[in-house]
N, C-alpha and C positions, 0 to 999 in steps of 0.2 A: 306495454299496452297490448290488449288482446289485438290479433289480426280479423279485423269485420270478415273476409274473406276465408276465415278460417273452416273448415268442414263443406264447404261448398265446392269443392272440386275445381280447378283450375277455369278460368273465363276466358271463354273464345277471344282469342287474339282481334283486335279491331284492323279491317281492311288497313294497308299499307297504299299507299299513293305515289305516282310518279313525282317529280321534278316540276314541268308543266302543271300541273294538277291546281285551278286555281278555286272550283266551284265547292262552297258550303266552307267551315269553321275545319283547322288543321291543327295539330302540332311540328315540330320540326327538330329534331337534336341529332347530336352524334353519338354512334354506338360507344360498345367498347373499344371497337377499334379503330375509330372516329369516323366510320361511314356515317352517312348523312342517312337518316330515318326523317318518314313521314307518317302521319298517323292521324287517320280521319277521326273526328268528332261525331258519334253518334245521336240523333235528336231525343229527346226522350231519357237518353240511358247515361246513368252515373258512372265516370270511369275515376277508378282503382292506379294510382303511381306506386310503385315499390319496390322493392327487392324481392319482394315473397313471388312465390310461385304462382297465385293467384291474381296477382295483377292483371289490369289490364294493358299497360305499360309497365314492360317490368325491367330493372335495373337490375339485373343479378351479380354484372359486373361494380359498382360502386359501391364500397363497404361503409362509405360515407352515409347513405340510406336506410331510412328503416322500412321493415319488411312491409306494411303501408305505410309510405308519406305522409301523400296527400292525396284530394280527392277532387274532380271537374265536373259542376255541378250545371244543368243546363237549366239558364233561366229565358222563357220566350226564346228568341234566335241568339243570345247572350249566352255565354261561360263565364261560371264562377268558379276560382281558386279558390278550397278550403285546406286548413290546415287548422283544425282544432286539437289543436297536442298531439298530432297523432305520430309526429316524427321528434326524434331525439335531436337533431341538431337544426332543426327548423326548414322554413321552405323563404327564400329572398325572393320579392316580386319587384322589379324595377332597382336594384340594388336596396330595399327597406325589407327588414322581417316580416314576413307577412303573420299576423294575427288573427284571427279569426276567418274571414275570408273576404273576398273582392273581387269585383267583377272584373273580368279581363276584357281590354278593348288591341286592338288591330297591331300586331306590332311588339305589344310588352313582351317581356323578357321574364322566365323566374327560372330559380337555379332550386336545385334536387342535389343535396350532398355534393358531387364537384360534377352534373352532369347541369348543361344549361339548356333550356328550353325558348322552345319561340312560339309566340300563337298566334294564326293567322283567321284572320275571319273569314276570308272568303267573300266578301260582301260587298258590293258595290256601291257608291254613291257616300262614301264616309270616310270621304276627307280630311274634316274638321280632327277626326281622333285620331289618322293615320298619318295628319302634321305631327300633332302631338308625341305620338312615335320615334318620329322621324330624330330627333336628336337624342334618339339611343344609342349606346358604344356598343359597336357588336364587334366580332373577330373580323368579319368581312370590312370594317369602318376603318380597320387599322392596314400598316401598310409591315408586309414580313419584320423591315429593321424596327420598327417601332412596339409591334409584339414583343421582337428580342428582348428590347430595352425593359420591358415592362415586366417580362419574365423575371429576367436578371434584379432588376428590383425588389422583387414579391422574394427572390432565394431564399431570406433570413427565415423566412415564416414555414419555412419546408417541414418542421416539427410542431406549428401551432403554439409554439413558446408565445406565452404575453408578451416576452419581455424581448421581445425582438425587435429589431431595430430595421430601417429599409435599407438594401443595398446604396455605399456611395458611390459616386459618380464614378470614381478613381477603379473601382470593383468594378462595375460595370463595364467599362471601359476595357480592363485588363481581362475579363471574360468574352468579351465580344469584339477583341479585336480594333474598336474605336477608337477616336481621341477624346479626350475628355467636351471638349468645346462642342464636339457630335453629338455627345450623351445627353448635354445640356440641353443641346438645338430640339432633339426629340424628347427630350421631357416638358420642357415649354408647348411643345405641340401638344402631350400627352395631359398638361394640364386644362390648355383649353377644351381640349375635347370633355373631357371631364366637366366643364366649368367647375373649375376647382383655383382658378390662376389668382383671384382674388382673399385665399386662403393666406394666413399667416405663414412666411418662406418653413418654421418650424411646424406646421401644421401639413402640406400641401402632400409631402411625400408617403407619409403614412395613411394621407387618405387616399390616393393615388391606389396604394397599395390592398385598400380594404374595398374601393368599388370594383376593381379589378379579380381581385376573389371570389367577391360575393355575389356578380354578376356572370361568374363562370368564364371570364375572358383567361384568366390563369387558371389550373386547379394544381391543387395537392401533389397529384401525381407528377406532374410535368415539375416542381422542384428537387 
């Protein structure tokens, strides 16, 4: 697909923000080199995700992206995620593919090729959406040994084979040093966190392994 950004000469970079920084609508991800980036939301003005050079957020490190993504469309004091085909391997909002586009509220999560994003509103007095939020898995949610675990599970999928299968315990285990009975302990955790613990025992761990992906908590690179 053609790049919209194509022949218009690169777009001023959007102010970057401190840590502190809580006033008006944010982005928040990790570099290439996993420094923490912030990236204000301009009123008015359509911003550009991509690899290409034109971006207004640009991914030049993730080969997983296409040269436009996706697109943050400002509706009133509201951001909308679009994604109308304009990327080859989709845009995930909340661990679901996003299709067409949707508004983002306080909190959600959506992943760019293996790069994960967070968007913050800025806005006070909006609770109700920022509960709602609130039981998202994020890297900060988990605790170092339980990442590991979840890494070490996600391994088989290091080439994108369909036919792959999740790391077993016993794997796991032998990778990270653990006992088996440990591996267990923080998978049971890792499924409630998920609410996923209600899942058929042959179902649990392969989903495990697909919100973990697709929500950016593992990517590609790191198996």
């Amino acid at each position: 697909m053609d790049d919209p950004a194509a022949g218009q000469g690169p777009a001023p970079a959007p102010p970057r923000v401190g840590v502190g920084w809580t006033e008006g609508p944010f982005l928040t991800y990790p570099d290439g080199g996993g420094e923490r980036q912030f990236v204000t939301l301009q009123p008015g003005r359509t911003m550009t995700l991509g690899r290409g050079a034109g971006c207004d957020v640009q991914l030049g490190w993730d080969e997983a992206v296409s040269r436009v993504h996706a697109q943050l469309e400002p509706v009133g004091r509201d951001w909308t995620l679009v994604d109308d085909g304009l990327s080859r391997n989709g845009t995930y909002l909340n661990g679901e593919r996003l299709t067409g586009r949707k508004r983002l509220r306080d909190g959600d999560t959506f992943v760019l090729g293996g790069t994960s994003f967070t968007y913050r509103s800025g806005q006070r007095g909006r609770s109700q959406e920022t509960k709602v939020a609130d039981g998202m898995v994020t890297v900060g949610s988990l605790s170092p040994t339980q990442r590991q675990v979840l890494t070490a599970l996600c391994r088989p999928y290091r080439d994108s084979s369909g036919f792959a299968t999740p790391a077993s315990n016993q794997q796991i285990a032998s990778e990270l040093y653990l006992s088996v009975d440990a591996v267990k302990t923080h998978l049971r955790t890792l499924f409630q966190k998920f609410h996923i613990e209600d899942l058929p025992q042959n179902q649990k761990r392969a989903k495990l392994v697909e919100r973990a992906i697709s929500l950016g908590l593992v990517s590609r690179r790191e198996l």
